[in-house]
Steps between C-alpha positions, in 0.01 A plus 500: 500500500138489369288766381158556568312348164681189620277505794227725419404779691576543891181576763552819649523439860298775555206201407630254743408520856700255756585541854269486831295803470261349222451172358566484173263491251396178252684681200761602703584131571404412132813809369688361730539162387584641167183383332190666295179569693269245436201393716641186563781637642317784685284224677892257592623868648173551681560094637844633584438796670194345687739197640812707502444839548760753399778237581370346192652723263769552623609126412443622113735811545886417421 
């Protein structure tokens, strides 16, 4: 079993918003993926979302 300073700390899901009645936002998708916020990454989730819409995060989810 690991502990959480293995991993660092979890995202609330309280910050992540999935499902049909909104698309999820850029740093939604960025969380998600389990990465940092950067702009780069902001701008790939914005490509995502644009081409994808909410479907597209779902594909990062486990």
């Amino acid at each position: 079993m690991s502990d959480d300073t293995e991993w660092g700390p979890h995202t609330p899901d309280s910050v992540l918003h999935t499902g049909t009645e909104e698309l999820p936002d850029p740093e939604d998708v960025v969380l998600a993926s389990g990465h940092d916020i950067t702009p780069e990454r902001l701008e790939e989730a914005r490509r995502l979302l644009a081409e994808e819409g909410a479907a597209g995060v779902e594909k990062l989810l486990p």
